[in-house]
C-alpha positions as CSV (number, residue, x, y, z in Angstrom):
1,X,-2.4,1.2,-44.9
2,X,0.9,0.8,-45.8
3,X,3.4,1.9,-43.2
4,X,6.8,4.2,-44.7
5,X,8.9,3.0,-41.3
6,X,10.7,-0.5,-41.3
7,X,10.3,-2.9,-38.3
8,X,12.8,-5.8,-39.5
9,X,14.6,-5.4,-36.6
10,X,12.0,-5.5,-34.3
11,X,10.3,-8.1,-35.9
12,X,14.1,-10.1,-35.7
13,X,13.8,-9.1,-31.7
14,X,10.8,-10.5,-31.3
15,X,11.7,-14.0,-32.0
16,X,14.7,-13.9,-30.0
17,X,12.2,-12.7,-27.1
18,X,9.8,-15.9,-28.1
19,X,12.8,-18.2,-27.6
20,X,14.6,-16.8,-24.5
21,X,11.7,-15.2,-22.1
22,X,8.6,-16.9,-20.9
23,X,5.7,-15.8,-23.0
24,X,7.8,-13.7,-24.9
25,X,8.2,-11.4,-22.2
26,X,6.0,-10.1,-19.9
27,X,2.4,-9.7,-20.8
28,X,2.0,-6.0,-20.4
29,X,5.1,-5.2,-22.0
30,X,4.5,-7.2,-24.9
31,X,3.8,-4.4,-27.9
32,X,0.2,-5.0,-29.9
33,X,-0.6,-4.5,-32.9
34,X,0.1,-3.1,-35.5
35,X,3.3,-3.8,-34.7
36,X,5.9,-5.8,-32.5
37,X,8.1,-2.7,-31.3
38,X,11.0,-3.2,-29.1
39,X,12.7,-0.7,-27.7
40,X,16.4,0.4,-28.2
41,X,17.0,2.9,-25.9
42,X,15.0,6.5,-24.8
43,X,15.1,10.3,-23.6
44,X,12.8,12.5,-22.0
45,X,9.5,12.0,-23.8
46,X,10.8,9.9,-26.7
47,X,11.8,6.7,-27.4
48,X,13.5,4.6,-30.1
49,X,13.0,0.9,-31.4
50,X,15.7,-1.6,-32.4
51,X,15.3,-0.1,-36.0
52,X,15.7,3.4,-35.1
53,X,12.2,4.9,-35.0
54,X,11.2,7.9,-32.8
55,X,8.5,7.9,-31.0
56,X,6.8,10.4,-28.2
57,X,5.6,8.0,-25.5
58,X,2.4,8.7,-23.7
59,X,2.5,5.5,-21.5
60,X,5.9,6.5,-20.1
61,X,6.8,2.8,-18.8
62,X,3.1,2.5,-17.5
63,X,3.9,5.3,-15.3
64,X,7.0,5.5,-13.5
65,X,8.6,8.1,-15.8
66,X,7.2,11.2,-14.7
67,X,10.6,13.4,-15.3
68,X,11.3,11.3,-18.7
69,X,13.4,8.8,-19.3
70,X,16.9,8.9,-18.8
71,X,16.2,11.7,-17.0
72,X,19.9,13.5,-15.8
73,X,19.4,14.5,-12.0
74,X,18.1,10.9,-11.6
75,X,20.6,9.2,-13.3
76,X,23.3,12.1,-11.2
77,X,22.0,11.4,-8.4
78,X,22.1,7.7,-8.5
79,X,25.8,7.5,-9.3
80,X,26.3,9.5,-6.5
81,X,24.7,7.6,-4.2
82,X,25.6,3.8,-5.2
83,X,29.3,4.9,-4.7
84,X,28.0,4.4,-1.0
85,X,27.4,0.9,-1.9
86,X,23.5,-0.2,-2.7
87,X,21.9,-2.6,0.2
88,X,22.9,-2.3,3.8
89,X,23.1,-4.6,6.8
90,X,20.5,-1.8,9.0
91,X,18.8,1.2,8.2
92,X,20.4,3.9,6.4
93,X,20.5,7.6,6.6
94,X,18.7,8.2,3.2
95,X,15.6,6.2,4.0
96,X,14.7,8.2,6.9
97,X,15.8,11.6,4.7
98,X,13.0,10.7,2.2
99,X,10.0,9.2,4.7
100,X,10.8,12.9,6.4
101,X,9.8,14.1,2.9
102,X,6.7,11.7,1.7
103,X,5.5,12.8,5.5
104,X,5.8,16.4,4.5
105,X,3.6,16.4,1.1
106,X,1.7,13.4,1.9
107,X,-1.3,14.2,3.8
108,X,-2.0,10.6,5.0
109,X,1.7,10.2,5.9
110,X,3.1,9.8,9.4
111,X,4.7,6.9,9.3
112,X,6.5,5.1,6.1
113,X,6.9,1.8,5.5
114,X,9.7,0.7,1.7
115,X,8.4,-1.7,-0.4
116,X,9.8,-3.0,-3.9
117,X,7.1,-2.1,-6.7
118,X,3.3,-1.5,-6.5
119,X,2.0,-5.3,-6.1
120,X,4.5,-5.5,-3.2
121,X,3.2,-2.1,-1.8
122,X,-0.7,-3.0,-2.0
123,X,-0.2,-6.6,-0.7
124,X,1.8,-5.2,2.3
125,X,-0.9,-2.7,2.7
126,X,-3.4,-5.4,2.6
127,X,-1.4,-7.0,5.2
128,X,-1.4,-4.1,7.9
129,X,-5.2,-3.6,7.7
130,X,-5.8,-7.2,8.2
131,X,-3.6,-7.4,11.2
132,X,-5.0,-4.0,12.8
133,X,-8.5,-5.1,12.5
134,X,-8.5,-8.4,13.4
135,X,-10.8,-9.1,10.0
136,X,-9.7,-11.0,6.6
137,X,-12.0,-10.0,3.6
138,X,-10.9,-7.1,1.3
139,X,-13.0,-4.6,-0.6
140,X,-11.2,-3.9,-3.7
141,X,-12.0,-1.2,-6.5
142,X,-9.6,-1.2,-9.2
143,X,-6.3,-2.6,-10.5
144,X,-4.1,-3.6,-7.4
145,X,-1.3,-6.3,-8.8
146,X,-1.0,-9.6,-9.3
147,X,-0.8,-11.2,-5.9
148,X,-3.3,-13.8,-5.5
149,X,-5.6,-11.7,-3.5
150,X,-6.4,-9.4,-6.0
151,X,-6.1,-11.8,-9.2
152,X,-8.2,-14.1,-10.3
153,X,-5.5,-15.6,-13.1
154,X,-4.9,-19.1,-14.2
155,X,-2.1,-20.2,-11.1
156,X,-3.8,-18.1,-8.1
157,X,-4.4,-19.1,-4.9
158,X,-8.5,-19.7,-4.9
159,X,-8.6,-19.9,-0.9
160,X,-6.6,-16.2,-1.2
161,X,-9.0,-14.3,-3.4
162,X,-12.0,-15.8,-1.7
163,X,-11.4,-13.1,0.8
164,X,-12.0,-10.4,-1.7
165,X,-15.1,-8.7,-2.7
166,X,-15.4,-6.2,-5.3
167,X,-16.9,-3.0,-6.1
168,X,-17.5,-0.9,-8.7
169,X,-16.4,2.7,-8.6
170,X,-18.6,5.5,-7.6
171,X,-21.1,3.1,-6.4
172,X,-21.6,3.6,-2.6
173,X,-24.7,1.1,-2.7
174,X,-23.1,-1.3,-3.7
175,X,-20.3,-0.8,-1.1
176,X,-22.9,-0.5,1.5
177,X,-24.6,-3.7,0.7
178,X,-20.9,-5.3,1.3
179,X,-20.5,-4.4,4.9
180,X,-24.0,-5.1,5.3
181,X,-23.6,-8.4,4.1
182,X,-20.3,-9.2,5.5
183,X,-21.0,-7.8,9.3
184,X,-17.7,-7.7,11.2
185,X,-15.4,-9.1,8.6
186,X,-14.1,-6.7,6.3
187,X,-10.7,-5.3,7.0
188,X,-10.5,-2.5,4.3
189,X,-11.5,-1.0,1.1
190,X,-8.9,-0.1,-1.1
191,X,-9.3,1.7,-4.1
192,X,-7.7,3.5,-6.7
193,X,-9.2,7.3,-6.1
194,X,-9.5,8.1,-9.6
195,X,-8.3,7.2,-13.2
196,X,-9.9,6.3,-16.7
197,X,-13.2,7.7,-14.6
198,X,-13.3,10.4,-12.0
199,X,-14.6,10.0,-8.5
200,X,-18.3,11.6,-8.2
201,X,-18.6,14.8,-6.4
202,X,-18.2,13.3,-2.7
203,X,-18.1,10.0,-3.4
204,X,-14.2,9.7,-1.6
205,X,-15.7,11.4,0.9
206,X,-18.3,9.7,1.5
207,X,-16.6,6.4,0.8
208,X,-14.0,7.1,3.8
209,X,-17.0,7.6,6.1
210,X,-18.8,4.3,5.1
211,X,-15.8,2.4,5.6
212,X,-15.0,3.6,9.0
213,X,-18.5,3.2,10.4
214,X,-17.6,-0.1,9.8
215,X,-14.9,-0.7,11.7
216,X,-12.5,-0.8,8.7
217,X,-10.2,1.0,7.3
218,X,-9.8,3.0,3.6
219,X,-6.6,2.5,1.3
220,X,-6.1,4.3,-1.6
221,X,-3.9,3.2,-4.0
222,X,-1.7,5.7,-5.5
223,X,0.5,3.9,-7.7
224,X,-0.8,6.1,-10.4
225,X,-2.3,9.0,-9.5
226,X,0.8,10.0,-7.1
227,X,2.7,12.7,-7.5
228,X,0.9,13.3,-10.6
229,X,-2.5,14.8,-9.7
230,X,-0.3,16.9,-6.7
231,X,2.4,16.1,-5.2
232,X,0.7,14.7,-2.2
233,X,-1.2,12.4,-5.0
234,X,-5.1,12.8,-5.8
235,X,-5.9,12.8,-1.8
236,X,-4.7,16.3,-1.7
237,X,-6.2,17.2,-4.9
238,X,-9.5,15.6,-3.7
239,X,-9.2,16.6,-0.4
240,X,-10.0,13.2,1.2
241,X,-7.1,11.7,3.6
242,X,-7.0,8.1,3.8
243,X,-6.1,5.6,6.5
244,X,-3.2,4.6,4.8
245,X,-2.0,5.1,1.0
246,X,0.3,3.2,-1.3
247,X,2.8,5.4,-3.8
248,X,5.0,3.6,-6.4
249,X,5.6,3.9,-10.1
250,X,6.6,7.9,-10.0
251,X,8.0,8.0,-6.9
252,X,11.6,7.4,-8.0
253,X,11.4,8.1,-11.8
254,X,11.8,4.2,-13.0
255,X,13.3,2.9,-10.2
256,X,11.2,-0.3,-8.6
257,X,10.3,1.2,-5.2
258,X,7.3,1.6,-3.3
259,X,5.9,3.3,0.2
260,X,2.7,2.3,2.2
261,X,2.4,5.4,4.1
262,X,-0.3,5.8,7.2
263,X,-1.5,7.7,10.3
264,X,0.6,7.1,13.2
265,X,-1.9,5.4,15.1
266,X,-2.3,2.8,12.8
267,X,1.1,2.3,11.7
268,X,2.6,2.0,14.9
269,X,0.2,-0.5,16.0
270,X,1.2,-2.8,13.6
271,X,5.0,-1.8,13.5
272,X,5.6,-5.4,14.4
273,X,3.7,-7.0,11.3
274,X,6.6,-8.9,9.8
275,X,6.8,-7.1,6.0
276,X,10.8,-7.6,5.4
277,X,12.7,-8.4,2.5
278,X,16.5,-7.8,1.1
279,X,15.7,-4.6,-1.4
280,X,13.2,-2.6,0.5
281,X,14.7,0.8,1.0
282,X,17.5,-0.2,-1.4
283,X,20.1,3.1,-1.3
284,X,20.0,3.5,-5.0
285,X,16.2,3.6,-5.1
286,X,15.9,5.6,-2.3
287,X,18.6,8.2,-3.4
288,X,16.1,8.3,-7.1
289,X,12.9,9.3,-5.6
290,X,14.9,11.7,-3.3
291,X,15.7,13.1,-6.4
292,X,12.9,12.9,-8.6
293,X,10.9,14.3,-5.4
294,X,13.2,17.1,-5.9
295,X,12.9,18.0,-9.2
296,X,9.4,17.7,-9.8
297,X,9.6,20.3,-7.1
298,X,12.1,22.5,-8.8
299,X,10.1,22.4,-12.1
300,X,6.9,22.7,-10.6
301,X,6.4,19.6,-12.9
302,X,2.8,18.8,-11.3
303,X,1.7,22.3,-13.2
304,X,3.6,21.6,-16.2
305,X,1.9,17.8,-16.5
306,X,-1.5,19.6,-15.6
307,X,-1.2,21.9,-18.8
308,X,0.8,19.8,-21.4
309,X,-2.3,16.9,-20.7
310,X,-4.9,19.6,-20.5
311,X,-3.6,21.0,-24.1
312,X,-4.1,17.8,-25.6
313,X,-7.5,16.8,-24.0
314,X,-8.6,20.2,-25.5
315,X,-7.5,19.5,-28.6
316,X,-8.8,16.5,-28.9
317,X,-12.3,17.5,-28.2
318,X,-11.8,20.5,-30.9
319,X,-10.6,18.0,-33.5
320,X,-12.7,15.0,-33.5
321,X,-16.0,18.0,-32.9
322,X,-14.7,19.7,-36.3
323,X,-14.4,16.5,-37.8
324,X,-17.3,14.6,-37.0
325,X,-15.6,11.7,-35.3
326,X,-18.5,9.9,-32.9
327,X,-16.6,6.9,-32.1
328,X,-14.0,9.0,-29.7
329,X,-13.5,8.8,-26.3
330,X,-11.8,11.7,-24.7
331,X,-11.5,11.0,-20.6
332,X,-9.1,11.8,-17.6
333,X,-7.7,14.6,-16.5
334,X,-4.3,16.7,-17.3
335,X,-1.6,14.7,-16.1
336,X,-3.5,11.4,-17.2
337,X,-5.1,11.7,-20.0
338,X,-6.9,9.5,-22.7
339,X,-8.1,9.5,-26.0
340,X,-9.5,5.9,-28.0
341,X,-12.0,4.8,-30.1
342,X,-15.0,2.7,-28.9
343,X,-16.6,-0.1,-30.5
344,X,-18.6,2.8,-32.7
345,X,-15.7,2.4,-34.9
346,X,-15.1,-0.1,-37.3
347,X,-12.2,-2.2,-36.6
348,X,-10.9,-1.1,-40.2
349,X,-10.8,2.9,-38.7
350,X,-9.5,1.8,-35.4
351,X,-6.6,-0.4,-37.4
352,X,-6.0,3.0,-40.1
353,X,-5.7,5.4,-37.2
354,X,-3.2,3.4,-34.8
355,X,-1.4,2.5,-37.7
356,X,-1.4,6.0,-38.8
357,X,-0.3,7.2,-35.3
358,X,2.8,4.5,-35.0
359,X,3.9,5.5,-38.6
360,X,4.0,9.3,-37.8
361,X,6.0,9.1,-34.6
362,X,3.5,8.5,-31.5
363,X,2.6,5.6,-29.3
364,X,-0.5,6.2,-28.3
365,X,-1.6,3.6,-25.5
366,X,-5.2,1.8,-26.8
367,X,-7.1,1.2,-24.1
368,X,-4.9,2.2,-21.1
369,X,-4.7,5.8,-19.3
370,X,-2.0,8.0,-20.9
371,X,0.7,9.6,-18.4
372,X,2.4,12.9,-19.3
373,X,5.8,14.3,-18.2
374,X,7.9,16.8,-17.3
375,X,9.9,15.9,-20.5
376,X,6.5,16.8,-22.2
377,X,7.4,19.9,-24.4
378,X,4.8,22.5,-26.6
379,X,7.0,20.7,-30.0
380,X,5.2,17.2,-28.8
381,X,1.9,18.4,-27.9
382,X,1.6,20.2,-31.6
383,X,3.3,16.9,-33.2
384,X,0.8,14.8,-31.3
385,X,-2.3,17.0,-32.2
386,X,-1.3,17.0,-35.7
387,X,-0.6,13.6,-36.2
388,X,-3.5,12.7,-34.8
389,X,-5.7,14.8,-37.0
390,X,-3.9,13.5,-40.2
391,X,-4.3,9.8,-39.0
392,X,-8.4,10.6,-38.1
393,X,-8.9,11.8,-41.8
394,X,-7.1,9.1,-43.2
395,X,-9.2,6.8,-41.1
396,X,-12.5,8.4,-41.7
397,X,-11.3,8.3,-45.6
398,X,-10.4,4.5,-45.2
């Protein structure tokens, strides 16, 4: 189709990006098909590209921006704080301020330990079982970073991700059949505890108890899911505590910090593991998820994501039902939703629709878990809905 909104800019962006940055940029933040947006600027739910375009976002920087970009008692609150000065020769007031908090809502939280971003987080996490154990190999069961124990990418460390196994989720067989063929050697199983697919009725449960009739112990990655599914993340929504949990992403509303948080026995044991460097507790990152922690508590923004996501999952269903659309798929919960097309769809009404989509004002991420948030409003929910219904006809038409 032909689209009415210009990209020249972005298009004249892009080649400056091929020129100066490795790969263009990174990877994941490179934009697909059916166009090469780059981003100018954005607020609350929205953003803009170098040419101007509005979009509403639904991948939210992959996450982190759970009150919405550019959000005001972030932004305050940082000012404030960095008039402090940023990184410190010792510890500083504010860090222990907001572990006191992550222990408070975090029900596998006793002791905290600052990280800088989620790969740092999981990999320090990693680090802690290993040494509390005594054991080497890893269980993972989902997306964890790009460290080389969890990545198998051209440049990785072979001899690293040797020590990790894999798992499927919601497969406790297959899980057992790890420990039993790896006696005495596993250190932990971490997982993410839910996502694109939810966890089977018991299976975290059930999970935990395997693991730890093992000898080892459970992580669950939180990078995503907390603060989102509750504020103490999808273990208190599920109602299964885990030895230790890793939160980044949301925690500080697009600022690059990250917690592995744990039960005291465990955390104090290794308290001497040597996981150090320069920016972990940084004041300025510290004083943002001090603040976002504080907002989405003022807001009661975990409700608000619950309803906005649940509004368009809902929709969704109703729309493609009423129009005959077979090719959808409709997953996730409230706060992260998803809708895509599978390979039932021609590549032609996969193009139509996306391109239909961009042109009308959304980003809708294909393939990857949407995120709302608390910048979310009942104007972008109806736009979204609508959009979408116009660019599935067109599509079907196509």
């Amino acid at each position: 189709m032909r689209m009415a909104r210009s990209f020249e800019k972005s298009f004249a962006w892009r080649e400056r990006a091929e020129a100066a940055l490795v790969g263009g940029g990174q990877p994941h933040k490179q934009s697909q098909p059916p166009q090469p947006i780059m981003i100018a600027g954005g607020k609350g739910a929205h953003f803009w590209d170098a040419d101007g375009n509005d979009y509403i976002d639904y991948l939210m920087g992959y996450g982190p921006m759970i009150l919405g970009h550019a959000y005001p008692a972030v932004r305050e609150a940082v000012a404030k704080y960095l008039a402090r000065g940023n990184v410190y020769n010792f510890g500083h007031t504010l860090e222990v301020e907001l572990a006191e908090k992550l222990v408070q809502i975090i029900p596998s939280a006793d002791r905290v330990a600052y990280f800088v971003g989620g790969s740092d987080a999981t990999t320090g996490a990693i680090k802690f079982a290993r040494a509390y154990t005594g054991r080497e190999k890893v269980i993972r069961c989902g997306y964890h970073g790009w460290h080389d124990w969890c990545s198998h990418a051209r440049g990785h460390l072979s001899s690293a991700a040797a020590a990790t196994l894999s798992v499927d989720f919601n497969n406790l067989e297959a899980l057992a059949a790890l420990f039993k063929a790896h006696p005495g050697e596993i250190a932990c199983l971490i997982l993410e505890p839910s996502g694109h697919a939810l966890p089977e009725e018991g299976y975290l449960a059930e999970a935990k108890a395997l693991v730890n009739a093992n000898g080892a112990l459970i992580i669950f990655d939180e990078v995503k899911t907390g603060f989102r599914y509750a504020l103490g993340g999808a273990q208190e929504y599920f109602g299964t505590t885990p030895d230790m949990s890793v939160f980044g992403k949301a925690l500080a509303n697009g600022f690059a910090t990250a917690v592995v948080v744990g039960k005291k026995e465990i955390m104090d044991e290794v308290s001497d593991v040597w996981v150090a460097a320069t920016f972990h507790g940084e004041v300025s990152l510290v004083g943002a998820a001090i603040a976002t922690i504080q907002e989405l508590e003022a807001t009661d923004g975990v409700a608000l994501m619950w309803k906005q996501g649940q509004k368009l999952l809902d929709g969704y269903r109703e729309m493609t039902e009423r129009l005959g659309i077979d090719g959808a798929r409709i997953g996730g919960i409230g706060p992260m939703p998803f809708f895509g097309l599978n390979s039932e769809c021609s590549e032609k009404f996969r193009k139509t629709f996306y391109e239909a989509t961009l042109d009308g004002g959304l980003y809708l991420p294909e393939g990857h878990i949407w995120f709302m948030s608390v910048s979310h409003t009942d104007e972008d929910v109806a736009k979204t809905l609508n959009v979408s219904e116009d660019a599935l006809k067109r599509a079907k038409a196509a």
